[in-house]
C-alpha positions as CSV (number, residue, x, y, z in Angstrom):
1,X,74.5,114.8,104.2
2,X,73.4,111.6,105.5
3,X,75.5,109.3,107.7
4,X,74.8,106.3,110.0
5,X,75.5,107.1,113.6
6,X,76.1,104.2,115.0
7,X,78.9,102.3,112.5
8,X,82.0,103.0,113.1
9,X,82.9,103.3,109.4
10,X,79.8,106.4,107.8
11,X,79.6,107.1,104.3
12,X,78.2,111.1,103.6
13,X,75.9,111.5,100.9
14,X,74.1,114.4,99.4
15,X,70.5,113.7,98.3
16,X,68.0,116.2,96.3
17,X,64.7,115.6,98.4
18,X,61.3,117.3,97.3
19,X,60.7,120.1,100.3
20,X,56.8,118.0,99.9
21,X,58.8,114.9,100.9
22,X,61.0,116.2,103.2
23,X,59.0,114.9,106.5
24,X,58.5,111.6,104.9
25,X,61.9,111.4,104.7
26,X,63.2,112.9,107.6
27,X,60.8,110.4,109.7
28,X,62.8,107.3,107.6
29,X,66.2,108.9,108.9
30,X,65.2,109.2,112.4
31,X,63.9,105.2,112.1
32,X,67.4,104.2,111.0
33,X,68.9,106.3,113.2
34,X,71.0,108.2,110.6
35,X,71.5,111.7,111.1
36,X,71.0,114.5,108.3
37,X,72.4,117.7,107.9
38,X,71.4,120.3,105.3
39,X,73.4,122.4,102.9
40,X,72.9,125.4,105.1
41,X,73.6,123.7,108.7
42,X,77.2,122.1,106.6
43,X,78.0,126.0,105.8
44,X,77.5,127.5,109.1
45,X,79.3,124.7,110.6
46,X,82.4,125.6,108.5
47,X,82.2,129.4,109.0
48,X,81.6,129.0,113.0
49,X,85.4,127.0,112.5
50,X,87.0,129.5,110.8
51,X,89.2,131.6,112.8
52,X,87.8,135.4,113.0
53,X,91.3,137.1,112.9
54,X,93.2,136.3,109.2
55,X,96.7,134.5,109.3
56,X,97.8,137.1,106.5
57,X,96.2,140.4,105.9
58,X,94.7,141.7,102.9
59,X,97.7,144.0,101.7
60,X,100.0,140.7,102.3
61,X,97.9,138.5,99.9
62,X,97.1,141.9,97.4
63,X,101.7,141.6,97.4
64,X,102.0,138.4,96.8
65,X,99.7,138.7,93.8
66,X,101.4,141.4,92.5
67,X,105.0,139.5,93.5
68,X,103.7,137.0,91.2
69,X,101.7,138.7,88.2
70,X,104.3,141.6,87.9
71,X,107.3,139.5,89.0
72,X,108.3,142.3,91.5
């Protein structure tokens, strides 16, 4: 993803780049002053937010299926 760091108002975008053309365009973000993030640095950024203990357990979700398939 691609945004402009110094608007106010960013637009993300996800671009397919060549890993041959990768520096080339890398250098071209770093002139505008954009920043980019990849697919993998977007992921771990998600999972390091994610809480590590579960709101509901396992069992509780496994009942509520059930609840709903079976109409327990």
């Amino acid at each position: 993803m691609i945004t402009a760091v110094n608007n106010v108002q960013t637009q993300g975008v996800y671009v397919k780049v060549p890993a041959e053309d990768w520096s080339l365009f890398r250098a071209l973000i770093r002139k505008f002053g954009w920043q980019a993030v990849t697919r993998e640095q977007l992921l771990d950024c998600f999972v390091s937010t994610r809480s590590q203990t579960p709101s509901i357990s396992e069992a509780e979700i496994m009942d509520e299926v059930r609840a709903i398939r079976y109409e327990i």
